[in-house]
ZAMARGU-4260 file (C-alpha; in steps of 0.2 Angstrom, whole numbers, plus 5000, padded with zeros to 4 digits):
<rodrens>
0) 4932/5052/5243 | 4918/5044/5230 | 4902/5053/5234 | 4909/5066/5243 | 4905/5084/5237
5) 4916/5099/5236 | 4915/5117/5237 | 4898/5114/5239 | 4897/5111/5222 | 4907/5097/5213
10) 4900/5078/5218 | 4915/5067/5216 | 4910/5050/5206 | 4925/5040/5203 | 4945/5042/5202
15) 4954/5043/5187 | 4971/5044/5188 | 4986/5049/5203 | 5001/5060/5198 | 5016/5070/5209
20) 5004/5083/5211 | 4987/5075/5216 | 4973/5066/5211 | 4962/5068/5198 | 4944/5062/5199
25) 4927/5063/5189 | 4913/5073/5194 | 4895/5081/5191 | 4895/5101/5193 | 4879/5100/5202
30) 4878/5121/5196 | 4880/5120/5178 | 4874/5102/5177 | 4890/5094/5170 | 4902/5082/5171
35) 4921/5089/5175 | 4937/5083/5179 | 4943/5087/5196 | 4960/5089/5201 | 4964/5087/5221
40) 4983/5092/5225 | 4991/5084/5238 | 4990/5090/5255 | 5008/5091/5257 | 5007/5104/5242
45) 4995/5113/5252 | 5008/5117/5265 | 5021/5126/5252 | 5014/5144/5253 | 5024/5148/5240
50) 5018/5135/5229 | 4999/5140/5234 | 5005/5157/5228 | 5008/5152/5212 | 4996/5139/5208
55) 4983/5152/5211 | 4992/5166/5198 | 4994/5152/5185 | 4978/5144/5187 | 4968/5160/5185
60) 4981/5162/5168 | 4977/5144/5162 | 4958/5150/5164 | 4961/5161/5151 | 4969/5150/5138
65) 4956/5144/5126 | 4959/5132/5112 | 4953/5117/5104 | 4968/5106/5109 | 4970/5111/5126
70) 4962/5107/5141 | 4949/5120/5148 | 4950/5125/5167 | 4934/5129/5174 | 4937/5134/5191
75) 4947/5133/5207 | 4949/5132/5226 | 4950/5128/5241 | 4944/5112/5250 | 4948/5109/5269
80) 4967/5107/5268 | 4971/5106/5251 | 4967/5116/5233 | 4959/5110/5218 | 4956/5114/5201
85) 4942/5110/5189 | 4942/5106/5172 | 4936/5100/5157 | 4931/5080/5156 | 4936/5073/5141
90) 4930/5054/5138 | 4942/5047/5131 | 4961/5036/5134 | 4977/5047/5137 | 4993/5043/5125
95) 5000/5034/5140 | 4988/5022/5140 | 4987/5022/5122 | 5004/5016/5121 | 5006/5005/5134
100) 4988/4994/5125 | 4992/4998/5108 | 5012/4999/5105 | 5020/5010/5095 | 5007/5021/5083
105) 5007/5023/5066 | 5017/5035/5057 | 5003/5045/5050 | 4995/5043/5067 | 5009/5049/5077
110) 5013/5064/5063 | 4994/5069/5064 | 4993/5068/5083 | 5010/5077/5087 | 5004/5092/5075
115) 4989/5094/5085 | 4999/5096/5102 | 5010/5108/5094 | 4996/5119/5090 | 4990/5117/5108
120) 5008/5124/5112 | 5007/5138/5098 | 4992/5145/5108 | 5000/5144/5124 | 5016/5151/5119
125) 5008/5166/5111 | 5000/5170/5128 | 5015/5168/5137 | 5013/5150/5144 | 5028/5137/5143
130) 5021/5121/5149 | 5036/5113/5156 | 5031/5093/5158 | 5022/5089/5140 | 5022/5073/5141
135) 5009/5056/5138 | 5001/5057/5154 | 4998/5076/5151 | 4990/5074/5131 | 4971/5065/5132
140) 4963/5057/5113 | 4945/5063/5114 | 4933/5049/5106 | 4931/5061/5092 | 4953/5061/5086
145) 4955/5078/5095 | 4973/5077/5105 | 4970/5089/5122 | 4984/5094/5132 | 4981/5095/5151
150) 4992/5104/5165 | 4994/5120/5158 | 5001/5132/5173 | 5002/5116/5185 | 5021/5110/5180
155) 5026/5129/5181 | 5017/5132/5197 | 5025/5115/5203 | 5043/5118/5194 | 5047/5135/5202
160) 5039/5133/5218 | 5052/5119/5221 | 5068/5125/5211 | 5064/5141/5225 | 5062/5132/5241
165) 5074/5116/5237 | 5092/5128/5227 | 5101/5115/5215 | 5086/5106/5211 | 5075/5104/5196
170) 5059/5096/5194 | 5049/5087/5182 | 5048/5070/5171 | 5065/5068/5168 | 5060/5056/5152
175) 5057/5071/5143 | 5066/5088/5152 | 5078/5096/5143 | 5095/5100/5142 | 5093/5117/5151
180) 5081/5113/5163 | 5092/5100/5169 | 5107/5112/5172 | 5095/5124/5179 | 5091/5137/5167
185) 5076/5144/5164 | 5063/5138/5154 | 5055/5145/5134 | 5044/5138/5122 | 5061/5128/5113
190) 5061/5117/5131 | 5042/5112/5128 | 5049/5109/5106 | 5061/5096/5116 | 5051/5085/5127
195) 5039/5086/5112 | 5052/5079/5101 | 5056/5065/5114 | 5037/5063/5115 | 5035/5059/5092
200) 5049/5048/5096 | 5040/5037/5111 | 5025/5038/5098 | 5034/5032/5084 | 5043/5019/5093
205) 5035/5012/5109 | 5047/5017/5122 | 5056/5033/5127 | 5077/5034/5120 | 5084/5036/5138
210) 5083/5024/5152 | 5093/5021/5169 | 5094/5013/5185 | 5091/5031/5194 | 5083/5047/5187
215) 5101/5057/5187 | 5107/5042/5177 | 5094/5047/5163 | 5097/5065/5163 | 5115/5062/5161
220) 5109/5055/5145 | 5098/5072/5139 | 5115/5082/5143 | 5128/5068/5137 | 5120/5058/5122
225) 5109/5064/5106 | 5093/5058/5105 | 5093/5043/5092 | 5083/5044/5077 | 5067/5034/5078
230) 5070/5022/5062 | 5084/5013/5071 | 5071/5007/5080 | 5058/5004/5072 | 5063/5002/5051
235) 5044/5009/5046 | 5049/5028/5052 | 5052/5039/5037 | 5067/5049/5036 | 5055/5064/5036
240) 5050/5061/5053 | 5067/5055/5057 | 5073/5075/5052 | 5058/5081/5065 | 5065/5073/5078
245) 5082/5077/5077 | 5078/5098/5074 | 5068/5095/5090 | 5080/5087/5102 | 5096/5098/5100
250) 5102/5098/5116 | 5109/5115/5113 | 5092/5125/5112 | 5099/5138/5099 | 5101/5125/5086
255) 5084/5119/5088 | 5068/5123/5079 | 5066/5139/5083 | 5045/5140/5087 | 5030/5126/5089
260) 5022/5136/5072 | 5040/5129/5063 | 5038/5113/5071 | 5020/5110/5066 | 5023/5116/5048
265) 5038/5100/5046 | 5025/5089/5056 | 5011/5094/5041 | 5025/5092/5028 | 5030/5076/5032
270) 5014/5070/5035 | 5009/5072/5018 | 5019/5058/5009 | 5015/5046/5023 | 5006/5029/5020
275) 4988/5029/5027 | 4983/5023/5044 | 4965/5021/5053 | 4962/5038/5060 | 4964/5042/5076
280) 4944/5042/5083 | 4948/5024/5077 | 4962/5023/5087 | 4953/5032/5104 | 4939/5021/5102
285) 4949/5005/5101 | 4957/5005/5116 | 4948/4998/5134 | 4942/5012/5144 | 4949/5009/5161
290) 4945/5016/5178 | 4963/5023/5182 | 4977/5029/5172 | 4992/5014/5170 | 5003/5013/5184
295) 5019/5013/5174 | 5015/5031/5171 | 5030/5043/5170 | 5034/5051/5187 | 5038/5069/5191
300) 5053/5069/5201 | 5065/5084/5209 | 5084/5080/5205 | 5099/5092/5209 | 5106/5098/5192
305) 5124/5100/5201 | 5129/5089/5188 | 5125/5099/5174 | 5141/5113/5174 | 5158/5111/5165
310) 5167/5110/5181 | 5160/5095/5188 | 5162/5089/5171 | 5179/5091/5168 | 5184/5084/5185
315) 5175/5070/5184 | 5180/5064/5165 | 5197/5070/5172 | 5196/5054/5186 | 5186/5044/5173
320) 5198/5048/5161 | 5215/5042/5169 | 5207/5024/5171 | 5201/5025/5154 | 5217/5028/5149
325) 5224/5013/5155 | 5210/5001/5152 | 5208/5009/5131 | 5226/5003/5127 | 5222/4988/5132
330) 5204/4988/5124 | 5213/4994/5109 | 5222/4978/5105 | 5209/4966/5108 | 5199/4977/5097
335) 5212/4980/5085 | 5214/4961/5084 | 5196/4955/5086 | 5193/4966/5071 | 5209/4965/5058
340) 5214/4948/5061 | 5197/4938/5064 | 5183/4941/5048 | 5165/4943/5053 | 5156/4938/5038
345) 5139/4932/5035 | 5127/4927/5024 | 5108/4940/5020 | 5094/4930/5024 | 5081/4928/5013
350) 5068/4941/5020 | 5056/4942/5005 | 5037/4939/5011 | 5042/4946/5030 | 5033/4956/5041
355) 5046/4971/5047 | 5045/4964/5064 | 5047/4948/5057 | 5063/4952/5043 | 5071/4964/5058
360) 5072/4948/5071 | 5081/4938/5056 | 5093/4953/5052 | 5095/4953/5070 | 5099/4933/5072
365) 5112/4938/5058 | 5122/4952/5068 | 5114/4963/5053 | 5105/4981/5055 | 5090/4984/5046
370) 5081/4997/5035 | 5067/5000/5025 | 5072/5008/5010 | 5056/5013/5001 | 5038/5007/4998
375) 5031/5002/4983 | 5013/4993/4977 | 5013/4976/4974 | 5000/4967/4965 | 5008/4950/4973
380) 5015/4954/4990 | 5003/4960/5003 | 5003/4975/5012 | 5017/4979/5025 | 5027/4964/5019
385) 5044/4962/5011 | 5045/4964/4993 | 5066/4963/4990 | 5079/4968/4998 | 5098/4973/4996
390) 5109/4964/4996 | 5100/4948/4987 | 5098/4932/5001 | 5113/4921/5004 | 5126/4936/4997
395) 5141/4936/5008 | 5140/4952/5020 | 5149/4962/5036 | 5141/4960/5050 | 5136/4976/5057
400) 5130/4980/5040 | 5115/4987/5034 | 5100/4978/5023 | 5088/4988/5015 | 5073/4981/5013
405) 5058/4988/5000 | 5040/4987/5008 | 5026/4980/5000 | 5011/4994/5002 | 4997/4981/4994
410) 4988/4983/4978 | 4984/5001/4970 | 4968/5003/4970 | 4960/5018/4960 | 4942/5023/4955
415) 4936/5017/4936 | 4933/5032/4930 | 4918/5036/4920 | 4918/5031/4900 | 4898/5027/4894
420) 4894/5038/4883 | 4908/5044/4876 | 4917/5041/4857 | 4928/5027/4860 | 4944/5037/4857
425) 4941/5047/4870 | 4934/5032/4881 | 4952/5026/4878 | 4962/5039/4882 | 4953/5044/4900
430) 4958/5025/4902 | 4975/5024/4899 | 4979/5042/4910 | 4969/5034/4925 | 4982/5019/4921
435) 4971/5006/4915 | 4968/4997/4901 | 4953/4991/4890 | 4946/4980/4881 | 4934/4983/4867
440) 4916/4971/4862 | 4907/4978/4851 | 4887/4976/4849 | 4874/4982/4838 | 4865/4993/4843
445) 4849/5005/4834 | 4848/5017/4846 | 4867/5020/4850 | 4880/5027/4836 | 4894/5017/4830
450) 4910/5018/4841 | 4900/5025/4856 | 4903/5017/4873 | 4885/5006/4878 | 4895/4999/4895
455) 4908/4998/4905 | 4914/4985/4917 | 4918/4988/4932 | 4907/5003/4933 | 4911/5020/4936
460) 4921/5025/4953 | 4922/5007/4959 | 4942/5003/4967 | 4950/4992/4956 | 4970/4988/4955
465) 4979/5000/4942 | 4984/4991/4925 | 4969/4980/4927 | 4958/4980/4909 | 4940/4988/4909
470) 4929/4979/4897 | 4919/4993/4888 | 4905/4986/4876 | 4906/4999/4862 | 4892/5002/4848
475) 4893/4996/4830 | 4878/5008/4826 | 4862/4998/4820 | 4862/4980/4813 | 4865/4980/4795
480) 4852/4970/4783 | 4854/4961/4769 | 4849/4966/4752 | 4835/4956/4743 | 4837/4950/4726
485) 4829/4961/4715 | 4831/4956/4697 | 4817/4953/4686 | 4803/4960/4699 | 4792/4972/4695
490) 4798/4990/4699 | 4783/4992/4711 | 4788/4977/4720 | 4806/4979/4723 | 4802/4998/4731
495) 4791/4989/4742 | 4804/4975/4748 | 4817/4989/4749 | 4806/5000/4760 | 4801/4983/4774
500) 4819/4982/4775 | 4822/5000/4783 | 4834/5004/4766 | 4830/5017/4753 | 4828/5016/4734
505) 4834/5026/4719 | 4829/5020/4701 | 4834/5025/4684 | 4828/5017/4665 | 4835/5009/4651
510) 4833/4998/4635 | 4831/4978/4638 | 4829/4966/4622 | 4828/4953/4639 | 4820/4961/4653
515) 4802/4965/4651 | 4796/4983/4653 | 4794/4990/4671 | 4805/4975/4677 | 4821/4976/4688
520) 4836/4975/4677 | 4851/4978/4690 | 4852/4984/4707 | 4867/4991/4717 | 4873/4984/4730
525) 4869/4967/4723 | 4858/4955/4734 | 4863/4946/4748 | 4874/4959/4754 | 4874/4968/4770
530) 4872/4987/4774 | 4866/4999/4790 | 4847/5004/4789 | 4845/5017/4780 | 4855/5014/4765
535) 4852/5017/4746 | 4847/5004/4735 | 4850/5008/4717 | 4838/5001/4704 | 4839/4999/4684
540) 4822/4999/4677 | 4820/4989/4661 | 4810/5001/4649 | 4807/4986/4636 | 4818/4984/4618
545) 4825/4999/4609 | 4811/5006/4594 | 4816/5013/4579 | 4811/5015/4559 | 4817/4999/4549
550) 4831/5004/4539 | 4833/4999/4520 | 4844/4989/4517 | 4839/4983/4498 | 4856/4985/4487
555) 4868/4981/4500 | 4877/4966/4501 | 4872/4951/4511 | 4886/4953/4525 | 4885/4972/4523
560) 4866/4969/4528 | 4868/4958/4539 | 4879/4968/4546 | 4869/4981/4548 | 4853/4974/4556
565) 4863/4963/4570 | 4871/4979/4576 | 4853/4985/4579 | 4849/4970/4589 | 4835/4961/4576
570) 4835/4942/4573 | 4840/4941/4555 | 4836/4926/4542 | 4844/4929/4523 | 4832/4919/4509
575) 4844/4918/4492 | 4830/4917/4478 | 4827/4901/4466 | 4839/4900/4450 | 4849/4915/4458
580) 4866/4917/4460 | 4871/4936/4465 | 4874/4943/4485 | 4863/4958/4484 | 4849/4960/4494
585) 4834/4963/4481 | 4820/4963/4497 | 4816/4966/4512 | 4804/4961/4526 | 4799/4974/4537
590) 4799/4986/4525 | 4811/5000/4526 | 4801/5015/4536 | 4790/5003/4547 | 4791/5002/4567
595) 4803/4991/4574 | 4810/4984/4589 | 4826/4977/4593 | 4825/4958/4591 | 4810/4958/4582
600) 4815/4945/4565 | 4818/4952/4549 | 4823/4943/4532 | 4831/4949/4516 | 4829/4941/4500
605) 4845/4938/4491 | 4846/4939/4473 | 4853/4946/4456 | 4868/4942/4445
</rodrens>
């Protein structure tokens, strides 16, 4: 059919993909000058005049639903012999071939892409649609991340035109129907909630949870069995997706979640506290494009759902049951025996540095089961491997028994926040609550005050492991100078040394027999020691000896005299006169009243007696 045109209109380019009910091709809209996907039923459809009834009630319906996740029809019509139906082309894989290139998804991925197929189904639900085969084939990943559900109206047109003409019969992927399709009830939004559930779980896991030899082998399983949860499987499930799963597969559908509102609103929970994963544009984009969907896609068959009533039930477990009877007392013994009197014990591995994949296979090899228990950061262990595990390696264990293993989710990395600038006490505590530590150089610096951050390393917002230190270089305000010596200089000098070496000066007077006049007696601090810029130097300016009127001292004793003068600070010589024998002082040189200074000489003349 390549290059052929229908309807006048729609120019068929390649094929896409076959299915029960038809073909699906791309094509150009020669009218509106786009591309469109075009769906061709087959001809034996087109014979079923109630089918052809109904497809055209629910496609005109499915024209009318309009939503960002769901597949938009454009048109539809007849062809010749058959019918068709035009719709939106999106560029990019289904979920089927996703998971039959790509393996199991992510649990972020799964979470993120099941929430969006559930707001595809809120919509329709609201409008009245039940979709009735959701399914891998039926959900497209554009390039872009967006999850579009395809088929709306198709399944039901499909589902009730054959449960009509063909009584006792049900129809659709029976990997995903539900409990009450299979027993021939009709269909709600909660039967769509199911084959979504089974749907996360084929995400999450890689495969569906039934198989069988025949189709009515598996749907024996939907109505018999509960739907396991996903971790069994595969350890990396959380139990919060676990939880989704199991609400959605109840096979009684009054015990399961109620709406796809509810559903998504567990979906968005749980997604929240799961580990990262590459988005999923990443994901669309990695896989091959092909030219035709897989052929291990999931057929929609037509089975009789006879099986499904209590009756048949019970008249069959009662036949089943009388050579069961028989067989368990038998199996019971060997059992009893194979269980009480011989032990099954074995040792744990060591797992530690494994891969899941890699520490399942060894639990496996042991007869153990295997679960992860949590997920921490390591700073040693890389992402995604084994960190420890309960019970420790080489412990004695049941087999059958359970390890728990703890994941290793890499390093944590956080953004350095940003400290230059800031006092360092501040600098330090914005350091130790984004968990890191530090450690401090300090500089001098003239242009920064002390305990101010100058730098940081790393810098701000780069990733680095928590509990790492950031090296801050931190102020110690300007380089201190030393003082000069000082002593003995001339007033006019000093200030001007004091005032080349960026420190101030302060100056008071005193008395100095030593120092001479306008000379530096003391300074404070002394020299040679260091101080910021800035700081004041304090100066003791010698105003020369101590002046004063020369006492009289004629009369006094020698010692008494003597005494005296020395207390004033003069230099003084005693002379005892010839052929004299007294100690009184008779003389005097400077004479009492004259100017003196202190140190200046002075004699007495000794005499009397």
């Amino acid at each position: 059919m390549i290059e052929t045109t229908i309807d006048g209109r729609y120019q068929i380019i390649s094929r896409i993909a076959a299915g029960g009910m038809g073909e699906v091709f791309r094509a150009r809209d020669s009218v509106l000058e786009r591309e469109v996907a075009l769906k061709m039923l087959h001809r034996t459809l087109a014979t079923d005049d109630d089918f052809i009834d109904r497809f055209r009630r629910e496609a005109r319906s499915a024209g009318m639903l309009s939503h960002p996740n769901i597949v938009g029809v454009h048109d539809w019509g007849q062809a010749g012999d058959t019918y068709f139906m035009v719709m939106e082309f999106i560029r990019g894989p289904n979920l089927r071939t996703i998971l039959g290139r790509m393996g199991p998804m992510q649990p972020a991925q799964a979470a993120e892409v099941t929430g969006q197929i559930l707001s595809a189904l809120e919509h329709a639900h609201r409008q009245g649609f039940v979709h009735r085969d959701v399914k891998p084939e039926n959900v497209l990943l554009t390039l872009d991340g967006v999850a579009k559900v395809a088929d709306f109206g198709l399944a039901r047109a499909l589902a009730e035109s054959r449960v009509t003409t063909a009584p006792g019969t049900v129809t659709g992927t029976v990997q995903y129907l539900a409990p009450e399709q299979i027993q021939g009830e009709p269909a709600d939004p909660r039967t769509d909630l199911y084959a979504t559930g089974i749907l996360l779980y084929e995400l999450l896991v890689g495969k569906v949870p039934y198989s069988g030899e025949t189709s009515v082998a598996i749907a024996y399983k939907h109505l018999r069995e509960r739907v396991p949860m996903p971790s069994k499987a595969n350890p990396m499930v959380p139990e919060s997706l676990d939880r989704v799963v199991h609400a959605a597969t109840e096979r009684d559908r009054e015990a399961r979640i109620g709406d796809a509102a509810e559903m998504r609103r567990r979906i968005e929970a749980a997604h929240q506290d799961l580990p990262p994963a590459s988005s999923l544009a990443e994901l669309a984009r990695s896989v091959p494009p092909v030219d035709e969907a897989p052929p291990d896609r999931a057929p929609t068959v037509t089975i009789p759902h006879t099986l499904a009533p209590k009756e048949k039930r019970r008249r069959f477990l009662g036949r089943v049951g009388r050579w069961l009877a028989i067989l368990i007392v038998f199996a019971a013994a060997g059992w009893a025996t194979w269980t009480y009197l011989i032990p099954h014990r074995t040792d744990a591995p060591e797992l530690a540095g494994l891969t899941v994949a890699q520490a399942q296979a060894r639990a496996e090899e042991a007869g153990l089961e295997l679960a992860v228990r949590e997920e921490v950061f390591s700073s040693d262990v890389g992402a995604g491997f084994v960190v420890a595990q309960d019970p420790p390696p080489g412990v004695r264990v049941d087999q059958g028994s359970t390890i728990r293993v703890v994941l290793s989710k890499g390093k944590e990395l956080l953004p350095v926040p940003a400290v230059t600038g800031l006092p360092l006490g501040e600098a330090r505590r914005a350091l130790r609550e984004a968990r890191f530590e530090l450690e401090v150089v300090r500089v001098f610096d003239d242009g920064v005050a002390e305990n101010v951050v100058i730098a940081q390393n790393p810098s701000a917002e780069t990733e680095l492991e928590v509990g790492l230190a950031i090296e801050l270089t931190v102020s110690k305000g300007p380089k201190p100078v030393a003082v000069p010596n000082l002593v003995g200089r001339a007033q006019e000098d000093a200030e001007a040394l004091l005032v080349a070496a960026s420190l101030q000066v302060e100056t008071s007077e005193d008395f100095s027999n030593t120092i001479p006049r306008g000379s530096v007696i003391s300074q404070t601090p002394p020299a040679g020691e260091e101080i910021a810029p800035g700081s004041t130097v304090s100066l003791v300016v010698s105003r020369g000896p101590r002046e004063f009127p020369m006492p009289g001292v004629v009369g006094m004793t020698k010692e008494a005299a003597t005494s005296r003068l020395t207390d004033l600070g003069m230099q003084v010589e005693a002379v005892q006169l010839p052929g004299s024998s007294g100690n009184t002082v008779v003389g005097q040189t400077p004479e009492a009243g004259e100017r003196v200074r202190a140190g200046d000489p002075v004699t007495i003349f000794i005499g009397g007696g």
